[in-house]
N, C-alpha and C positions, 0 to 999 in steps of 0.2 A: 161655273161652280161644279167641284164634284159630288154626286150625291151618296151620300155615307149613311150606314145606318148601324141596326142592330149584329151583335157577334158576342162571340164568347170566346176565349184562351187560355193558353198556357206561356211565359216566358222562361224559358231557359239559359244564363248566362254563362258561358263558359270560356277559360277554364275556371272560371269564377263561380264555382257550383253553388247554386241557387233555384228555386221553383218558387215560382210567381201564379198565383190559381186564382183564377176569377172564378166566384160562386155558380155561375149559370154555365162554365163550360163545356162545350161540347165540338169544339176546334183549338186547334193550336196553333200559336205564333214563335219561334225564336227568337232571343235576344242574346246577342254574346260578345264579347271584347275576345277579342284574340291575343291582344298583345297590349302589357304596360309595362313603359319604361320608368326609371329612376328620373326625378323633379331634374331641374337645374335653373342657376340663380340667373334673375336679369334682370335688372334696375333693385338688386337688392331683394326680387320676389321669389317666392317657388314658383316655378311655369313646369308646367306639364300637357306632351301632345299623348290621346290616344286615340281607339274610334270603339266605337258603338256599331254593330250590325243587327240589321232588324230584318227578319229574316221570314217571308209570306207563303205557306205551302199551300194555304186555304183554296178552297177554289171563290176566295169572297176577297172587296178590295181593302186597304187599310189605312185610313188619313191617319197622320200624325198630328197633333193639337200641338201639343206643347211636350218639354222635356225640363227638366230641375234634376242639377246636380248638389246634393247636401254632400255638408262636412260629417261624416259620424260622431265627430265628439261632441259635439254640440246644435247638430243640425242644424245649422245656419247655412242659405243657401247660396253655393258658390258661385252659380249659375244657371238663368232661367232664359229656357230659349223657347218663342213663339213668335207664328207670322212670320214676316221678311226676317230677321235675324236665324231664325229656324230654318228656314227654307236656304238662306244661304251658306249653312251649315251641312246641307243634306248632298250625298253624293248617289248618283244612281248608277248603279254597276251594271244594267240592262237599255241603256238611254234610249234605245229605237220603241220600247213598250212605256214612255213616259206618256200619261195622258193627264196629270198635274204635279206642281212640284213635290208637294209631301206627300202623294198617293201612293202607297206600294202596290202594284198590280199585282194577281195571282198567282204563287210562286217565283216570284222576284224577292230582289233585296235589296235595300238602302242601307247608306250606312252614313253616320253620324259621326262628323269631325269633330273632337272635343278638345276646347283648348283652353285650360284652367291658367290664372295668376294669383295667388293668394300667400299667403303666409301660414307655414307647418304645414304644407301639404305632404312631405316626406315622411313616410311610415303609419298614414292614416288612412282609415278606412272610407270610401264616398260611397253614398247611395244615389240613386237615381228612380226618380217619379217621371214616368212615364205617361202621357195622357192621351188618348187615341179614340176611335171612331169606327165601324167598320161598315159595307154597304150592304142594305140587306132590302129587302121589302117590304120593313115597316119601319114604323118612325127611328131619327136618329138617336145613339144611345151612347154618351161618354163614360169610354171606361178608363180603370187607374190602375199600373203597376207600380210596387214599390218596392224599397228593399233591396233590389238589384243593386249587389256590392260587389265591388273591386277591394283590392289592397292596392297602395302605391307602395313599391319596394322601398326600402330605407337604405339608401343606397348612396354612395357619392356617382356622380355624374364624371365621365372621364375627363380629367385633367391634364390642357397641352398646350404647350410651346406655340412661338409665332410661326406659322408655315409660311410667311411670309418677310420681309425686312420692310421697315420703314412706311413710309404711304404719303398722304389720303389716301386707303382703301376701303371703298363702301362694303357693307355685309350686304349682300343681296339676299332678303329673303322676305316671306311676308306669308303665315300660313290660312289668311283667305285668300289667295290667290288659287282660281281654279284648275289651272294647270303649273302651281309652284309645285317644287320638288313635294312638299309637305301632303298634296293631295294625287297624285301620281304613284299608281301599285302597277307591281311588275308579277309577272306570274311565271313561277319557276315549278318545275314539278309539279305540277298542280294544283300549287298555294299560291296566292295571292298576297303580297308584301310593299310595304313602303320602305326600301332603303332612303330613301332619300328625308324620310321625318323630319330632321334635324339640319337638313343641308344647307351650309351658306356659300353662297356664288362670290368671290374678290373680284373686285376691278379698282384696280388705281386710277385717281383723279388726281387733274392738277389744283391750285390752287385758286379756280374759277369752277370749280363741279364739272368741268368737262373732263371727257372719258376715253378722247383720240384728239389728235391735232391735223388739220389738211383734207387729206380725202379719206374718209370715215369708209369707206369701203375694203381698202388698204388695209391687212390687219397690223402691218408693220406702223401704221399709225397709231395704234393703240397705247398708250404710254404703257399698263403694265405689259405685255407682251415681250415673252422673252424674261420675267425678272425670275430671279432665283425662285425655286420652292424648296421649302426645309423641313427636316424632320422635325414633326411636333413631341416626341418621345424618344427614346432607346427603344430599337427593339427589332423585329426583325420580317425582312420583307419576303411575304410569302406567296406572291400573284404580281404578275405584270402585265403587261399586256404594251408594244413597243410598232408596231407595224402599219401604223394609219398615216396614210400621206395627208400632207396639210396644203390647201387650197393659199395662194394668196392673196386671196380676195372673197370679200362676203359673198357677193354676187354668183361662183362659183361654186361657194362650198355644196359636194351632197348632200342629199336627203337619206340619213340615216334609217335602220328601225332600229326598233328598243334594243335589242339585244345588242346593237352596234355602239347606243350613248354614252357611253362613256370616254369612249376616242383612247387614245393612249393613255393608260392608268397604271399606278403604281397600289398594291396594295401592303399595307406594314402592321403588322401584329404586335401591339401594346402590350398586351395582356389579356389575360383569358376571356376569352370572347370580346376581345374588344379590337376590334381593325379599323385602320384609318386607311381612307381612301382616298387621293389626287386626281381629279380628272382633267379630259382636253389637255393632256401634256403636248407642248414641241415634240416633233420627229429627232431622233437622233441626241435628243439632251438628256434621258433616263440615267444617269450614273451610278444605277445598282442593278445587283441580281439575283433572282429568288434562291432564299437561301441565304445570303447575305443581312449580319447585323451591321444596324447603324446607328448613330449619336445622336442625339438631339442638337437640334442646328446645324447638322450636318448639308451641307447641296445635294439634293435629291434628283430634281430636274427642272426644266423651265418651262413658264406658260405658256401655251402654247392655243391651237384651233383646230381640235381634233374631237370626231362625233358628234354627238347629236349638241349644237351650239350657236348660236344667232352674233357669237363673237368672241374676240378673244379672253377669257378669265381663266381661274381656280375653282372647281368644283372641289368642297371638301364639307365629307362627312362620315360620321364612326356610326359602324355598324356591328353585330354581333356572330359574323359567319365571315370566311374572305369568298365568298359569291358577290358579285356586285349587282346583281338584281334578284338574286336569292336569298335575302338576308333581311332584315328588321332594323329602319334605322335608329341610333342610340343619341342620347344628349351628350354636349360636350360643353367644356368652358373654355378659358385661356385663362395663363396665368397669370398676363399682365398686357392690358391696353389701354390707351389716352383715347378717352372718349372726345372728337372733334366737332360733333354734330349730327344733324338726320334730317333726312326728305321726307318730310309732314307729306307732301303729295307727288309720290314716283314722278306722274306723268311730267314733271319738271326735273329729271334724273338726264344731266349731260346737258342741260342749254343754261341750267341757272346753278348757285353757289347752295351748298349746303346750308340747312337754322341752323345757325348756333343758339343755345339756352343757358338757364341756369347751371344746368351739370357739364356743361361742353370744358374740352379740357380738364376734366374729373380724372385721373389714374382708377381703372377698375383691376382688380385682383380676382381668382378663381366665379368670372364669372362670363356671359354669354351676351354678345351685343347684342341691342337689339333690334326686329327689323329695320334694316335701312338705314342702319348707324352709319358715322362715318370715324373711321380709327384710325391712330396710328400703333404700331407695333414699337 
């Protein structure tokens, strides 16, 4: 157990300017969102990714009890996180100074993965109850921040075309996974970002949930491998990147660093601030050039097994900069896909058949599969 006690604070959320003042204070804690994005729709809901940083300059330590996210128009709580759901939520940007999981050591910081599903979450204000502990040498002493509010922009979510033809293609994504794109920050300049927020990973399946045929090493065995990628919009490609040779074989592929992962990438500029990004392209299939406008549906390039990748897919995700690891990632939809099913549990993803349900074979319009769906385009 870690032993927590008495403290006193300040929270600061920004750019969400707010002050939070505990009556007895005589130290300070930060609290701040850096970055929210516009909702977007899935199964019909608003969903929304952002994070929370909680931020310890104190020379004292900090548990986290619990956290509640309200709705401001009604205060109805959208989400109450405590214990193992909390803790599984918490990311520590310090890991070698972890001495428990909700503990912020002295001058460290955590931060809080926040992932809302509700209905009118667009263009509404959320607060956030805070409930914490700090450690001191006398008894322990629960304190409450409140108030701390964000705005969600009112905003449509970028709207795109199929980057892909046909399928079974699974959506790869799932944002408690501890190293999914969704919890993954890259630091450019000295900022720290998650392009990858919103990122869904394609791989084609056949009509048995498998995801290669023969020798699974082989990326030439991979069914999608090789299929067309297509412009999700008009618009015009402003970053490339074409020169990474492709391994024929898993076994072989290098060990990239970050700045390498993306492997051969295409980046296309939508609209203002809004870039879509193709990763792990094929060598030598890019059929455009920076500079160069393009169609929607157009052939872009093929899938391919380049940078940082455990196999052959489609990395694709819209961001708000064309930096591919300097950037924030954004929501997006599609405009139209055949919902075919989902893997209730991954770890049976390539040996067993997709559930089908009630909604399987559903036509979805402007909206975003969801984890682990299984589409056709």
């Amino acid at each position: 157990m870690c032993n927590i006690g008495k403290f006193t604070m300040l929270f600061l959320f920004a750019p969400f300017s707010l002050l939070a003042i505990c009556n007895a204070c005589t130290k300070y804690i930060d609290m701040y969102g850096a970055f929210v994005s516009e909702t977007v729709e899935v199964n019909g809901r608003s969903t929304l990714y952002y994070e929370l940083y909680i931020s310890n300059p104190t020379s004292d330590s900090v548990l986290i009890a619990s956290l509640d996210v309200l709705g401001r128009k009604d205060n109805d709580t959208l989400l109450s996180l405590s214990g193992a759901e909390l803790i599984n939520r918490l990311g520590k940007l310090r890991a070698d100074k972890i001495v428990c999981d909700n503990l912020i050591l002295p001058r460290d910081t955590t931060v809080i993965y926040i992932e809302l599903s509700s209905t009118g979450l667009r263009g509404t204000k959320l607060t956030h109850h805070l409930r914490y502990t700090m450690n001191s040498k006398t008894d322990s002493l629960l304190f409450d921040i409140k108030d701390v509010t964000i705005s969600v922009p009112d905003l449509d979510a970028a709207l795109l075309g199929n980057p892909l033809d046909g399928g079974p293609w699974i959506a790869i994504y799932e944002p408690s996974w501890n190293r999914g794109h969704r919890r993954v920050f890259y630091t450019a300049n000295g900022v720290a970002r998650i392009p990858g927020r919103y990122a869904i990973d394609f791989m084609l399946l056949d009509s048995l949930g498998r995801f290669a045929e023969g020798n699974k090493n082989e990326i030439t065995s991979y069914f999608g491998y090789d299929a067309n990628v297509l412009a999700v919009a008009d618009g015009i490609v402003v970053a490339l990147r074409n020169d990474f040779f492709e391994s024929p074989t898993l076994s072989d592929h290098p060990k990239y660093p970050p700045k390498e992962a993306t492997g051969n990438y295409i980046c296309l500029k939508i609209s203002e601030n809004r870039y879509v990004f193709y990763e792990h392209l094929k060598p030598r299939t890019i059929a455009v050039k920076v500079g160069q406008q393009v169609k929607k549906g157009q052939v872009i390039a093929r899938v391919g097994f380049t940078g940082q990748t455990t196999g052959p897919h489609l990395h694709l995700h819209v961001a708000n900069s064309p930096s591919p690891l300097g950037s924030e990632g954004l929501p997006f939809t599609f405009e139209k896909f055949k919902l075919l099913g989902h893997y209730i549990d991954f770890n049976t993803f390539g040996n067993e058949r997709w559930i089908a349900d009630a909604n399987s074979y559903t036509v979805y319009a402007n909206e975003r599969p969801a984890p682990n769906a299984v589409i056709q385009f």
